[in-house]
N, C-alpha and C positions, 0 to 999 in steps of 0.2 A: 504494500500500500504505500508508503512512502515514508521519509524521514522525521523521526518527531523534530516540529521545530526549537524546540527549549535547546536541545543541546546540540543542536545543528549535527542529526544523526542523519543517517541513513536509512529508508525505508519502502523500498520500490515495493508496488501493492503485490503483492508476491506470489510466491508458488508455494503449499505445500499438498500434501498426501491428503487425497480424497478419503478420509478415513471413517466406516461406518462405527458410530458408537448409538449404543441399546441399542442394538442387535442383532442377530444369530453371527453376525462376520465378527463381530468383537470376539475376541477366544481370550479367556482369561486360565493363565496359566498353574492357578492353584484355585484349592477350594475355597471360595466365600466364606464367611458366616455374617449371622444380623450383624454382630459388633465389631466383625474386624474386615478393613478395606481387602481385596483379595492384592496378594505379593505383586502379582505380575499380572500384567493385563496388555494384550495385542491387539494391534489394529493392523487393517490392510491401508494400505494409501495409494494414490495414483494419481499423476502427473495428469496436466491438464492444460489446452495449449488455449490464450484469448484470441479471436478470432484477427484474423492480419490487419496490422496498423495501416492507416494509412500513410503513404509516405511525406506527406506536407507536415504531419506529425513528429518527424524525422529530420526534419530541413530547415536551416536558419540562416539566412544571410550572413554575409561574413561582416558586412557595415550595421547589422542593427545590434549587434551585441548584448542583446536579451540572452537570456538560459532558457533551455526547453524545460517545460516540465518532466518528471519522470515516466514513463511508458514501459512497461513490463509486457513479454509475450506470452509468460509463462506462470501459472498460479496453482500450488496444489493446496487443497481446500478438505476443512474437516466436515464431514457431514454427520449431525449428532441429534438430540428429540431433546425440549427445553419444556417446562410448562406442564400442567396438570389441566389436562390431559393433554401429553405428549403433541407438541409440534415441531415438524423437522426443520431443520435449521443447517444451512450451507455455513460456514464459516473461514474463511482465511488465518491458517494456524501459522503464529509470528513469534519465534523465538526475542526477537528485539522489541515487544511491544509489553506493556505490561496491563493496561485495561481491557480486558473483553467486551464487547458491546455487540447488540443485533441492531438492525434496523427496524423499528417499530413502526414506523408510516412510509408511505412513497408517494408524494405528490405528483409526482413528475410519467411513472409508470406503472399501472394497475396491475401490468401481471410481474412486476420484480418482487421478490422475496422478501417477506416478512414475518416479523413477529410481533402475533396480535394478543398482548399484553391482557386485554377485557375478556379477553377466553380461555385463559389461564385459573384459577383458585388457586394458586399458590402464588401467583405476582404478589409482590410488596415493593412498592416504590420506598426507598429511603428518605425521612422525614429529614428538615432542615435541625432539629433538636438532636438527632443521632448524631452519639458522639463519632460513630461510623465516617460519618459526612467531611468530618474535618481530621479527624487521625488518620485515616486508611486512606485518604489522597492527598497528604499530603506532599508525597514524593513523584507524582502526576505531572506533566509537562506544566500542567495551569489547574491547580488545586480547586477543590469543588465550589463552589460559591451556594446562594440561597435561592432559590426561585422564587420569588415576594409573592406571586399570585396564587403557587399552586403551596409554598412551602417546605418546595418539595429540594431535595441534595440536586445540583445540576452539577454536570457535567461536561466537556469541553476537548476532543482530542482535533491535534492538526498536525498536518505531515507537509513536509517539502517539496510533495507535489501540489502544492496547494488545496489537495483536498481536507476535508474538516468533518466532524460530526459534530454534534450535540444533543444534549438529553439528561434524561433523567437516572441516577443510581438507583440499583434496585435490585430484590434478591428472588431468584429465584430455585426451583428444583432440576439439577442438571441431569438429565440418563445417561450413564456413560458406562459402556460393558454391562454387565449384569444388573448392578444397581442404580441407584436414584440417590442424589445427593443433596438434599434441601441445602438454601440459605446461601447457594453462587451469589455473588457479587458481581456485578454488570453492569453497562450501561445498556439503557433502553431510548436510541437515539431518533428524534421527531423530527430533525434538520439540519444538512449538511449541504456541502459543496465537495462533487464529483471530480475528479478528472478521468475517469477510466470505468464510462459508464457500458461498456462491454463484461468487464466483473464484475459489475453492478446488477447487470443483467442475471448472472451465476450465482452471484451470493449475499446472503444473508447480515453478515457482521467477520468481523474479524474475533480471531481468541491470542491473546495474548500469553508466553509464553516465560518471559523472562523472569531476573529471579525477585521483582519488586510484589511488596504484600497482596496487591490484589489483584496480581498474575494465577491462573487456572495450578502453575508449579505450584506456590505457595498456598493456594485454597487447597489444594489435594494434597497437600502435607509430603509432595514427593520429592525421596531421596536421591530420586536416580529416573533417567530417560534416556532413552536412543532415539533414531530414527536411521535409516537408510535409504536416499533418493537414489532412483531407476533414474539413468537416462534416456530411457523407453519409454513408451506410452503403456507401460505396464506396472503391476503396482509394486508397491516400496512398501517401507515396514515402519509404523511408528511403536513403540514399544513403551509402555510405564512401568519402573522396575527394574530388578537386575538381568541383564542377561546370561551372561555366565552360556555361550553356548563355546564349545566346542572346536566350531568352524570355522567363527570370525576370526579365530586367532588370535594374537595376544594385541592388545589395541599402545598404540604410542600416543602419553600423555603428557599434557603441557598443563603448569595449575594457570590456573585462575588468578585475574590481578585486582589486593582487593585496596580499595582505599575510603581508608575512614571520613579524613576533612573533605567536606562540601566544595569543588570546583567546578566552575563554570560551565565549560564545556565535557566534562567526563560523567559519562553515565554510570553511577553506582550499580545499576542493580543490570545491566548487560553483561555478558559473556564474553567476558575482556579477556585475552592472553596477552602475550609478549610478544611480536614478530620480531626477530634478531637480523633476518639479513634474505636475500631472494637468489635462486642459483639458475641458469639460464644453461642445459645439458654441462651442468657443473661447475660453471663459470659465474665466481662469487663475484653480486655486483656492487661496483664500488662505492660503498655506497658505508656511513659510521654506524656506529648501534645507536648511536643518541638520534638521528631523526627518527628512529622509530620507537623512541619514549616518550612518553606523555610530556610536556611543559608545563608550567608552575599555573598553567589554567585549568589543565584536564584534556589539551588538544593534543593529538598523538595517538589518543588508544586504539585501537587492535579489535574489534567486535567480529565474533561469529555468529553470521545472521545468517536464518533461513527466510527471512521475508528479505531482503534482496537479493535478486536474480544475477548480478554479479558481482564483481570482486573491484574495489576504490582504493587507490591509492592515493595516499598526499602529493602534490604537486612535483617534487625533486625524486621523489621514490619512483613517481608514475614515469617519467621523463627518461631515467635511467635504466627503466625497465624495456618502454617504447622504444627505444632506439636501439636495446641489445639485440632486440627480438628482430627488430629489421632488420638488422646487420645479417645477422646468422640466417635469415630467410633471403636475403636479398634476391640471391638468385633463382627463386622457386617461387615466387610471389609475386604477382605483376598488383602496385598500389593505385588505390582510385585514384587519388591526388583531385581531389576535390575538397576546396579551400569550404564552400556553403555547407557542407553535410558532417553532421557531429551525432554518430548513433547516441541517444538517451542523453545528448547533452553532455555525455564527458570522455567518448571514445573516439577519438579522431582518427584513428588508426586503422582504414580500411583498404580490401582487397578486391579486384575482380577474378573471377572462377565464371568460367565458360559453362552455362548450362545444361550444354550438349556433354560437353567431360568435367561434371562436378568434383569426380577425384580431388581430394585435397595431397598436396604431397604432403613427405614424412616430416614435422614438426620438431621443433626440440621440445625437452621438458621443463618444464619451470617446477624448483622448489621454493614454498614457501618455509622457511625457517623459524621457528618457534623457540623459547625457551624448553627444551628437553625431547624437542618432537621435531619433525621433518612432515611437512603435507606436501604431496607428489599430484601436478596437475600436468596431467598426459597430453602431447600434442591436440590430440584429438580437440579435446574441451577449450583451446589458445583463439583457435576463431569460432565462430557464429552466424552463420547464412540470418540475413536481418530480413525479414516476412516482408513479402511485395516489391521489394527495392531491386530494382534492374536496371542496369545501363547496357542498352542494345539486346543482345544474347547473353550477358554475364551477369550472373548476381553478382549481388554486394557481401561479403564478410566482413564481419570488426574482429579486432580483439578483443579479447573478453575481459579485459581488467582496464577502468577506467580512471579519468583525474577527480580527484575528491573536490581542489580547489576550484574545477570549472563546474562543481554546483554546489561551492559554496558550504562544504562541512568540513567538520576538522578532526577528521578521524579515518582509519584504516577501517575498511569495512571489509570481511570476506564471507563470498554470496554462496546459496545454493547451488549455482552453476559448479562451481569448482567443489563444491561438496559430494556429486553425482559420484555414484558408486563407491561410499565410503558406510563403513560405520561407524556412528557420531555416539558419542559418548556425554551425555552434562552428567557428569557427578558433583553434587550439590553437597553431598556426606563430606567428602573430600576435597572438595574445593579445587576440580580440576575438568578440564576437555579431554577427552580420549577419541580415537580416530583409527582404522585400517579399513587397508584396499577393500572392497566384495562388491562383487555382482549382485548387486542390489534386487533384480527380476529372480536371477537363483535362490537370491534369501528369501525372498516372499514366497515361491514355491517351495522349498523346505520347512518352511515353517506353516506349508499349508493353506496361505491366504493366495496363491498364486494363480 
């Protein structure tokens, strides 16, 4: 969905795993009972593509020097039952977002997805007098305020695509695997501003995933999560709990960066690691440890987001990376060299590929460098056929990692694109990411959701 604006984050309206909760696809890996949540609980997920951009969507003069908004092609999406009596709900599952909210009204489009709040018995709007109101958002981009008319806790989320919700707090009964969860915390949003009303069309709200208090992590008291994106149109694996299989092998982890004093720009409660340094088919690029440490504001951090679709880098990181990468492709990559065209506003770096022979050649590898850990992004995943974009018989490729300063955040972000075929690890116990290779469509058929 996009970047929250408070800490000029990162937040392209995203992809994740269409994942059915309450019902029969949910497999919960131990037994229930009334009082105790069950250990481990599976979901299926599946990748989901938004229907082709258009390409003026794409394209900015090189003299108006506006930034594009953000445009995502890709969004994997939880689908889950909210409400007594049970209504389903599309939702966009965001490790970097920390509010869950649905869309309670649609002015604008009768048949888009809602949740209709008056036919629910278990809705509870949260009162302006709840201590709720004011303690549990106060680490929100723009903390709850009072709605004088209704009394009611409101609400307020905005992202650096310019889109926005707002609404009312409110709790309700969540289905998720076997059971039913009274007393989620939400927002129940009656008006917002769109950019990307093609997911709009698909979905319901977004859920929030990160580690702030009234993240769906933190209401479900969980220790431990995975997921694994397919780079297929097949499904992936989101997991609650430990997994401990076998197959995925032993995972390479990096902890978690935590910091106490309040700065500016540094999101406490994201999924911050350390990136130390970037290797281009093993060629360390020249580049110190300290541009990739936070500064005495909080600008600098390092987030692993599964709600954006690619991977940002700060201005000198990104520039040092761009230029290796040409070099080393020079001769196997014919470049568009068109000054007007900037994929999503921060990837200037594109190719032509003949329609007729889409063949890509053989790529180098980029490693991303971690505090304790190495993340391996396979040629393959370096470029990205950009939907609808043609010049003559060739599409357009970018690369897939873009400049953080040409939209204006101050942070390393790394997206689900380069996450494809891994297993992800948040260990919340331990205070750390964990990460290896797998065939992500393999994992989901082994584990039976396939």
């Amino acid at each position: 969905m996009a970047v929250l604006v408070r800490r000029s984050r990162l937040r392209l309206a995203f992809l994740f795993f269409a994942a059915i909760f309450g019902s029969n696809h949910a497999l919960s890996l131990s037994t229930p009972t009334p009082d105790r949540r069950p250990e481990r609980l599976l979901l299926p997920l599946k990748t989901q593509h938004v229907p082709r951009l258009s390409s003026s969507l794409l394209r900015t003069g090189a003299s108006a020097g506006g930034k594009l908004p953000f445009r995502h092609n890709v969004t994997l999406t939880v689908s889950l039952s909210i409400g007594s009596p049970p209504q389903p709900a599309t939702m966009v599952l965001d490790t970097g977002s920390e509010l869950s909210w649905l869309r309670c009204t649609s002015p604008t489009e009768p048949s888009q997805p809602v949740f209709r709040p008056l036919s629910s018995k278990s809705y509870a709007p949260v009162p302006c007098s709840s201590p709720t109101c004011a303690a549990r958002t106060r680490d929100l981009p723009v903390p709850a305020s009072c709605d004088a008319p209704t009394k009611r806790c409101h609400v307020v989320v905005s992202y650096a695509d310019a889109s926005s919700a707002e609404g009312t707090l409110a709790s309700e009964t969540l289905l998720i695997g076997p059971s039913a969860r009274p007393g989620f915390l939400f927002g129940c949003m009656d008006s917002g501003q769109s950019s990307s009303p093609d997911e709009d069309a698909k979905t319901t709200g977004l859920m929030g995933m990160n580690r702030g208090s009234l993240s769906l992590v933190t209401q479900m008291g969980l220790g431990k999560f995975s997921y694994c994106i397919s780079g297929l149109d097949s499904s992936g694996v989101l997991l609650f709990g430990d997994a401990g299989f076998d197959w995925v092998g032993p995972l390479n982890y990096t902890p978690l960066v935590q910091i106490s004093t309040p700065l500016p720009y540094f999101d406490r409660v994201a999924y911050t690691v350390q990136m130390q340094g970037i290797k281009v088919s093993g060629k360390v690029l020249p580049l110190p440890k300290s541009v990739f440490e936070p500064d005495h504001t909080g600008a600098g951090q390092t987030m692993v987001d599964s709600g954006t679709q690619f991977t940002f880098l700060l201005g000198p990181v990104y520039t040092e990376l761009r230029n290796e990468f040409a070099r080393q492709t020079g001769g196997a990559l014919r470049a568009l060299n068109d000054p007007n065209f900037v994929f999503q506003g921060a990837m200037d770096l594109c190719y032509l590929v003949p329609s007729a022979r889409p063949e890509l050649p053989e790529l180098p590898e980029v490693r991303l460098v971690f505090r304790g850990a190495e993340m391996s992004v396979p040629g393959p995943r370096l470029l990205y056929r950009v939907p609808g974009e043609m010049r003559g018989s060739d599409w357009v490729y970018c690369f897939t990692f873009g400049n953080s300063d040409l939209l204006g955040i101050e942070a390393f972000v790394i997206g689900h694109h380069h996450q494809q075929d891994m297993w992800m690890e948040f260990d919340l116990e331990k205070s750390r990411v964990g990460f290896a290779g797998v065939r992500c469509d393999l994992a989901s058929q082994r584990l039976g959701l396939g």
